[in-house]
Structures are given as C-alpha cells and as structure tokens.
C-alpha positions as CSV (number, residue, x, y, z in Angstrom):
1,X,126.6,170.2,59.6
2,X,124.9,167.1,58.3
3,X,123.7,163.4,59.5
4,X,124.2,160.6,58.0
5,X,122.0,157.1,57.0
6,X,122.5,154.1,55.6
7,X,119.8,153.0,52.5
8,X,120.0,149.0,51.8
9,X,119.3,148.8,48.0
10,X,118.9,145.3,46.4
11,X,121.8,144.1,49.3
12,X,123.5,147.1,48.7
13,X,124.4,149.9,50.9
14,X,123.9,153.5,50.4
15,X,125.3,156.6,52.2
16,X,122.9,159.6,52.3
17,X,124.0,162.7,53.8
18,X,121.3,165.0,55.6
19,X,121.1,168.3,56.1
20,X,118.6,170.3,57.5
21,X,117.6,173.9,58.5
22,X,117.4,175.5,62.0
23,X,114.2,175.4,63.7
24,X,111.7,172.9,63.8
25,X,109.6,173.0,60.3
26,X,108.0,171.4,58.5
27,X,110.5,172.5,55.5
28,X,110.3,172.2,52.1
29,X,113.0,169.4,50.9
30,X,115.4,169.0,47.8
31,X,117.1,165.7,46.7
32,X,120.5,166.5,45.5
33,X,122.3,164.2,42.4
34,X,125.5,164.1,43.2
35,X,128.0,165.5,40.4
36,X,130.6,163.0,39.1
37,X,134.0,164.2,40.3
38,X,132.5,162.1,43.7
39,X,131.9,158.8,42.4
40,X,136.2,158.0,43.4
41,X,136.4,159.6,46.3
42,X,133.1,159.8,48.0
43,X,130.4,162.8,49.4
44,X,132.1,163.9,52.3
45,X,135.7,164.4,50.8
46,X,134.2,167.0,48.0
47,X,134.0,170.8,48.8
48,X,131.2,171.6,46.8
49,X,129.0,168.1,47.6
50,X,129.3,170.0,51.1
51,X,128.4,173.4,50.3
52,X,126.0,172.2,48.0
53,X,124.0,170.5,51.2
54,X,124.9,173.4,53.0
55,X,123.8,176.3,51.1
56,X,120.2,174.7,50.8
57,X,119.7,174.2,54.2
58,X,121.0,178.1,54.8
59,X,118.2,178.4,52.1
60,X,115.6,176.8,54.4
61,X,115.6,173.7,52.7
62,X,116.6,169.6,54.3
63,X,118.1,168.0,51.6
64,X,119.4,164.6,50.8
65,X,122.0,163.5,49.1
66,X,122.5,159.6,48.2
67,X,126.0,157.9,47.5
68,X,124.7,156.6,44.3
69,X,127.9,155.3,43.0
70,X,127.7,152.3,45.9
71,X,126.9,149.6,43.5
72,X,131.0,149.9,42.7
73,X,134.2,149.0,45.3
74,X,135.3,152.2,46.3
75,X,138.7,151.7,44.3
76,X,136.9,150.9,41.2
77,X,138.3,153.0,38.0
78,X,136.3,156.5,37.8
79,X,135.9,155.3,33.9
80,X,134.3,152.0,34.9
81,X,131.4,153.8,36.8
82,X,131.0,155.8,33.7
83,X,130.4,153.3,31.6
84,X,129.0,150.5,33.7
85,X,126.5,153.1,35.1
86,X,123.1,151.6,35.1
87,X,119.6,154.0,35.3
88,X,117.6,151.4,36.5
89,X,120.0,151.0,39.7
90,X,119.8,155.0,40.4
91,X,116.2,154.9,40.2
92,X,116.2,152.7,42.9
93,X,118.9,155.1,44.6
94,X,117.0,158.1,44.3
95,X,113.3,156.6,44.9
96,X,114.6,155.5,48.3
97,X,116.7,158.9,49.1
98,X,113.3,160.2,48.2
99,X,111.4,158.5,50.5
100,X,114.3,158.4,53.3
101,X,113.7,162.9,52.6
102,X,109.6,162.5,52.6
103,X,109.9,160.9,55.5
104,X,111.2,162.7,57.8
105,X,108.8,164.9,60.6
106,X,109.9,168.2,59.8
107,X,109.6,167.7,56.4
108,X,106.8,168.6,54.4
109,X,106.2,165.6,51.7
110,X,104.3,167.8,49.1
111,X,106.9,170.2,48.8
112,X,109.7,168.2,47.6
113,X,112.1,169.3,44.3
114,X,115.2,168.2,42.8
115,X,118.5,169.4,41.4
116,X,121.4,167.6,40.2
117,X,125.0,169.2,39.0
118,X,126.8,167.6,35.8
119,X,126.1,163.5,36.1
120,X,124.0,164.8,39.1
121,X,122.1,166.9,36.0
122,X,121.2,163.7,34.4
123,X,120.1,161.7,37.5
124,X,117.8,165.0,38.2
125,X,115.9,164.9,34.9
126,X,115.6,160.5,35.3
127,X,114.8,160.6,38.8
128,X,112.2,163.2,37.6
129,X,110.8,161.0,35.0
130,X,110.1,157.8,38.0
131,X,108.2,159.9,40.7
132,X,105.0,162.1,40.3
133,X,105.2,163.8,43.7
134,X,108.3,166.0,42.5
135,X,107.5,169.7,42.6
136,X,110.3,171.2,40.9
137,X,113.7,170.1,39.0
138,X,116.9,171.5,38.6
139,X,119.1,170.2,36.0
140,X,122.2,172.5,35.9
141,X,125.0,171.3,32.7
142,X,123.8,167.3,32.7
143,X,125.1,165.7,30.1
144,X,124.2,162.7,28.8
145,X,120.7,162.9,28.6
146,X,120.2,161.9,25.3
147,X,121.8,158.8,25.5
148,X,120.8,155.4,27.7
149,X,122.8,153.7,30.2
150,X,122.2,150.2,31.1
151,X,120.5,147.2,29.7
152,X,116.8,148.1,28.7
153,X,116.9,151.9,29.2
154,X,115.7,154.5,27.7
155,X,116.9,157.5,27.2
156,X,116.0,160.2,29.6
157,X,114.8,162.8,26.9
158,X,112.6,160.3,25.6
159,X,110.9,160.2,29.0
160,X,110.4,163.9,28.9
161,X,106.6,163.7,29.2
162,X,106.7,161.6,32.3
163,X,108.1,164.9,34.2
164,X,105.6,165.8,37.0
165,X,106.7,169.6,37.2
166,X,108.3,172.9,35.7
167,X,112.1,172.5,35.1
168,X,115.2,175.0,35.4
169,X,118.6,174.2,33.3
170,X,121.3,176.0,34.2
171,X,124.5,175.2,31.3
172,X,127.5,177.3,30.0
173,X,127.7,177.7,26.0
174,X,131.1,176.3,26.2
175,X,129.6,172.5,27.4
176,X,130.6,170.2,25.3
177,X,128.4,168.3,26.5
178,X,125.8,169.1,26.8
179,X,126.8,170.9,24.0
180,X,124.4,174.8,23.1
181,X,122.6,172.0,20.0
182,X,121.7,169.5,22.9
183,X,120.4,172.2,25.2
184,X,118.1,173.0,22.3
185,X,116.9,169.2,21.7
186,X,116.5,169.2,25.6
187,X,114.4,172.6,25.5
188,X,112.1,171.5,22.5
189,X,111.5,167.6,24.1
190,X,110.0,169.5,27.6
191,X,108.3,171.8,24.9
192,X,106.7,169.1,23.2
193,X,106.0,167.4,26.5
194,X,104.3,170.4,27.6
195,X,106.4,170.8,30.3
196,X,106.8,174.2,31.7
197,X,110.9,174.6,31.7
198,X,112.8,178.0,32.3
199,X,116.9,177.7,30.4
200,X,119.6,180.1,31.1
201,X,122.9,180.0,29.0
202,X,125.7,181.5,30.0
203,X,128.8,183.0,27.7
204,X,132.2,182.1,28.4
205,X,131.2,179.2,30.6
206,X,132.0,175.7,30.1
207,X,130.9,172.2,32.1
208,X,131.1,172.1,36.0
209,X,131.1,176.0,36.1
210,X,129.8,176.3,39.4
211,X,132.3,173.9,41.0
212,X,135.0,176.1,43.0
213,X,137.2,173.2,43.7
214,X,137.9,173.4,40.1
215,X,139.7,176.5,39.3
216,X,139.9,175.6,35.6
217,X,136.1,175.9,35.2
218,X,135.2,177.8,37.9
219,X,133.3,180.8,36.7
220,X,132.4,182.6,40.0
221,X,130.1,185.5,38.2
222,X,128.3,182.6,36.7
223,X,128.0,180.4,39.4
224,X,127.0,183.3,41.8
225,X,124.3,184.4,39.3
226,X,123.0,180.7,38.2
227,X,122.7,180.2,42.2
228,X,120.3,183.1,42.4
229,X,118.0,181.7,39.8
230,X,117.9,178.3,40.8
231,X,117.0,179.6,44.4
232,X,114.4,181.8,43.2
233,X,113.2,178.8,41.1
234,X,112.7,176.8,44.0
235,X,111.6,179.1,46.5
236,X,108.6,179.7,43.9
237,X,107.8,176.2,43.7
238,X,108.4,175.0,47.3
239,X,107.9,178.1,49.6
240,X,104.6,180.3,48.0
C-alpha cells in the first residue's frame, strides 16, 4: 500500500506516491524515476510503477516516486513529452521528491539512494548530478544520457563528475538504446570521473527487460537476477 502528496513546483502540481516499510524506522530511503510507459496514463494505473514501490518497501526501504510528467495535460501525445521533455523542470521534480523523502520522521536523511528504469534511468543519473547527499544510484537501461533535453542543458554524461556516489547499471545487450557502445561511453565517463560504478550486461535482453507488463520484453531470468544485484547494491550502501 502507498500514500499519496501533492508537490507544487513552479505553480505546478506533482503527484508522489509513498511507500514505506512496517515498523517504525528510521529507514533508509530510495527516490524512484519513473519509467516512460507512465507519462500517458499515470503512476497508479502501471503494474510495475506499483511493484516497483512495493518491492522496496518489502526490502525495508520508503521510497518516493514523483509524477514528473505533470508539467503536460494528462491527454497530451506520449511523443510530445518526449520531445518537449525539459531537465531543468525534473530537477526541480526530483529535488523536491527528495526533500518531500528526507523529510519524513522515519526516515533516515543520510541514507538516501536512487534508481530509475528506462526514462526513469536517465532522470537517476541527472537527478544524481544536482544533489550531493545521494548515497547510491541505480540506473537500469536509461537511455538518452548522452544527449540534452531542453533549452540550456547539458548533457547528463557530461555531468558525470558531479555524481556524489558509486553507481549500478543494469542494461540488456539487445538495447538499442542505450545501445552495448553507449554503455561503454557511459562506463568510461564515471571512470574518468572517478566514480566508483559496478555494470552488468545481460544476453538476449533488450530495453524495459524487467517490465512484466510487457511480455514482449519481459525477460523474467534477467529481471529476477538484475533485482538481486541492485538490492545487494543498495543494501551495501544504505543498510551496513
């Protein structure tokens, strides 16, 4: 089960979906970028948004996760989000989901990571890139990282050296995109960063390989076993 708040950003309002562990805490927290399959239909009608929330609370974790396709009419065309999508708008969105997370009394503020899924990925590493206190990131198949959205960005691999923590990619070497060559150029910018990052690559997995609602991609061996490792990640990082 989850709660949910309302952010105002720049006029703006922004759903945010909690979820938190049994007990009292104080727990270690995770924001959560949503993937882009929800930017049409919003976080509560998607499967895996849900289990995404709910699997990290059942890992002892309260986790966020902001609507950040609000700046848009519900109706708007999927495609226009795309490609209207501005990064200095989901900075805003994440900062504030951030501090909504930090917040809260049974959460512990200096144990605080990130992960994001597909467009989520993306929004992970960014969000990264604007806040010091993370303590660990999850990027699993974002695309787009090489490339800027929105008037007077920059591109989020170009930021690499602003990341306050060790990273985890997750990706399939059937992605497009990010395609096996941009995994590399994402590997060698945290390298030359000197940011501690662990990859895994997996065969005969494509983008959104974890999503279930998606039988297409689904890969459930994958998915099962990328789950382990970003858990194992994070409860290094959050819970030790």
């Amino acid at each position: 089960m989850y709660t949910k708040e309302i952010a105002e950003i720049d006029g703006s309002p922004m759903q945010i979906l909690v979820f938190a562990p049994d007990g009292d805490g104080p727990f270690p927290g995770i924001v959560v970028a949503q993937h882009l399959p929800v930017a049409h239909m919003g976080l509560e009608r998607d499967p895996f948004t849900i289990d995404v929330g709910e699997r990290l609370a059942g890992a002892g974790y309260a986790c966020v996760i902001p609507y950040i396709f609000h700046w848009w009419p519900p109706e708007e065309d999927i495609a226009v989000k795309r490609e209207t999508f501005r990064d200095d708008r989901v900075v805003l969105d994440m900062n504030a989901a951030y501090a909504l997370l930090a917040g809260m009394a049974e959460v512990d503020s200096g144990r605080i990571g990130i992960i994001g899924h597909c467009w989520g990925g993306r929004v992970a590493w960014l969000a990264a890139c604007h806040n010091p206190n993370y303590q660990a990131v999850a990027v699993l198949y974002g695309g787009r990282i090489k490339i800027a959205l929105g008037p007077d960005s920059v591109a989020p691999i170009e930021l690499a050296d602003r990341i306050p923590c060790p990273v985890i990619g997750i990706f399939g070497n059937d992605d497009e995109n990010p395609s096996p060559a941009d995994v590399d150029d994402l590997s060698a910018a945290l390298a030359d960063a000197g940011v501690a990052h662990e990859f895994h690559r997996y065969d005969g997995a494509g983008h959104g390989f974890q999503d279930f609602v998606n039988e297409e991609r689904y890969r459930k061996q994958a998915a099962a076993d990328a789950w382990d490792k970003v858990l194992a990640f994070f409860a290094d990082r959050l819970k030790s």
